[in-house]
C-alpha positions in Angstrom: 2.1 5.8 8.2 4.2 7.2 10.9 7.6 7.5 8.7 7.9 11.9 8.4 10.4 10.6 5.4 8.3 8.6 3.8 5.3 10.8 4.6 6.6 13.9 3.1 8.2 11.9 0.3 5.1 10.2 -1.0 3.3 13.9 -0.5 6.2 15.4 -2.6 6.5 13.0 -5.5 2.3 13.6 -5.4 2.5 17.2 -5.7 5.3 17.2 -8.2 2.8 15.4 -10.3 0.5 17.7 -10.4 3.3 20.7 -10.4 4.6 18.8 -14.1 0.9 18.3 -14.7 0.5 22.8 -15.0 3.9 22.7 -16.5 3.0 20.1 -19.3 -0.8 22.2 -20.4 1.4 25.7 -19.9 3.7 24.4 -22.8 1.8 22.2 -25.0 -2.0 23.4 -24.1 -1.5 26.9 -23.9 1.5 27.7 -25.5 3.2 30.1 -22.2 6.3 28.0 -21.4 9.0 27.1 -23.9 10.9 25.4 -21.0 9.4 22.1 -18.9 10.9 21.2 -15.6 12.0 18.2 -16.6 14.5 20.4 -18.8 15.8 21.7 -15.8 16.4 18.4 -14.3 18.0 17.7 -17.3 20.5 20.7 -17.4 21.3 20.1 -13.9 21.8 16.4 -14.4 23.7 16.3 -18.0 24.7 20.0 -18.1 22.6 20.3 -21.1 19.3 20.1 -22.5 17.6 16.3 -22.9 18.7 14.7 -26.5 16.2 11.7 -26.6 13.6 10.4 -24.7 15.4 8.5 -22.7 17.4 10.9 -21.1 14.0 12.9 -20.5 12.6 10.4 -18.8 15.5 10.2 -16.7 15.6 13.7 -16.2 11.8 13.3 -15.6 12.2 10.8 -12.9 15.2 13.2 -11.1 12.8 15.9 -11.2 9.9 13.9 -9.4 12.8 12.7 -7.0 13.8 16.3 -6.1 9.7 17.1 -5.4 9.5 14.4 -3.3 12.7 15.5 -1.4 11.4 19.5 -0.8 8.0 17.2 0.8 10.8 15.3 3.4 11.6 19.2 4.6 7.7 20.4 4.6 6.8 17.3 7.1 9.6 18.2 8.9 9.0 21.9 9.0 5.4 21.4 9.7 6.3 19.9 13.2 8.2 23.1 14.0 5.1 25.3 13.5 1.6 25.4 14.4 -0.6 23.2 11.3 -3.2 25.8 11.0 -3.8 27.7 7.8 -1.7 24.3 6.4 -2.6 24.9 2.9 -1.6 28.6 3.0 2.0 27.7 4.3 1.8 24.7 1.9 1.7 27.7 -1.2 3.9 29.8 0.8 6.5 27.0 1.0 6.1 26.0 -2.9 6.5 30.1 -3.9 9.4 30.3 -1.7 11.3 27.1 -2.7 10.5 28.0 -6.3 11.6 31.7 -6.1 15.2 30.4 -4.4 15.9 28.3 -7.3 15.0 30.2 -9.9 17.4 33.1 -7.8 20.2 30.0 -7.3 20.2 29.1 -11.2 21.1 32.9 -12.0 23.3 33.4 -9.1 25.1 30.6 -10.2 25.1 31.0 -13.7 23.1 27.7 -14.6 23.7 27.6 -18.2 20.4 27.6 -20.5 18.6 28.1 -17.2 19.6 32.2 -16.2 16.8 34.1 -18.7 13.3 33.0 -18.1 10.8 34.4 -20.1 8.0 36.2 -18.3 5.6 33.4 -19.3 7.5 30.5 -18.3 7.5 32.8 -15.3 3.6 33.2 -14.7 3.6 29.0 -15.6 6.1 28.0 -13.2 4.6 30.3 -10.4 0.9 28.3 -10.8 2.9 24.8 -11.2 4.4 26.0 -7.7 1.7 26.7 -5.9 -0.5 24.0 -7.3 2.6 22.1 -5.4 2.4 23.6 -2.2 -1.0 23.1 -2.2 -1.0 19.6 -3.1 1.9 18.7 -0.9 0.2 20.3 2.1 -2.9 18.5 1.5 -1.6 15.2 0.4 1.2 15.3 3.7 -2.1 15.9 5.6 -4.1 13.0 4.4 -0.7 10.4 4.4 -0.6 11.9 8.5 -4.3 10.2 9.3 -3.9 10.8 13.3 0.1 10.2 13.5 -0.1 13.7 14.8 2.2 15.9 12.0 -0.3 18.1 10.7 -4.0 18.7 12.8 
């Protein structure tokens, strides 16, 4: 595939999986997070919370869309930079997009998104960097010799 949109679309929407994936045991496995991501989709797409299941899956879908956008600006920041140690700016990249929204939602006064609990905190910081690392890996393997990430 030599598309960098598609590329780092596929690799996003494939991380964000597995990103939901921690997010989905940290709430109803272990019991840390009180809040999923797909809530957060929902706020920003209704201005509220989910009602039904419908509108979660919506919000669902919105959030998977958004992961797979953040991957379009990793392929593209990947050909800026040298592709060594691809899996540690992978993490790096999901830690730092995760900490800036987390920082916009209280700068901007989000509502039901401005207090985050400490362990929806510790979940949403694993969930991020499984993403990273995923996205890295998966935007290396969707490359195959088109020459984005060595």
């Amino acid at each position: 595939m030599k598309d960098r949109i598609a590329m780092g679309f596929i690799a996003g929407i494939i991380a964000g999986v597995f990103m939901n994936l921690i997010d989905y045991i940290g709430v109803y496995v272990v019991g840390f997070d009180d809040v999923l991501l797909l809530e957060w989709a929902a706020v920003l797409m209704y201005g509220r919370p989910q009602e039904n299941m419908l509108e979660a899956s919506l919000a669902q879908a919105g959030q998977l869309v958004f992961s797979g956008f953040l991957g379009i600006f990793f392929a593209y920041i990947m050909l800026k930079i040298t592709s060594g140690n691809y899996l540690f700016k992978g993490w790096l990249y999901g830690i730092l997009t995760w900490f800036f929204i987390y920082a916009l939602t209280i700068v901007f006064k989000v509502p039901f998104l401005t207090r985050h609990p400490f362990e929806a905190v510790v979940v949403h910081i694993i969930a991020s960097s499984v993403y990273g690392l995923v996205l890295a890996e998966a935007l290396k393997r969707l490359d195959q010799g088109v020459g984005l990430i060595n």
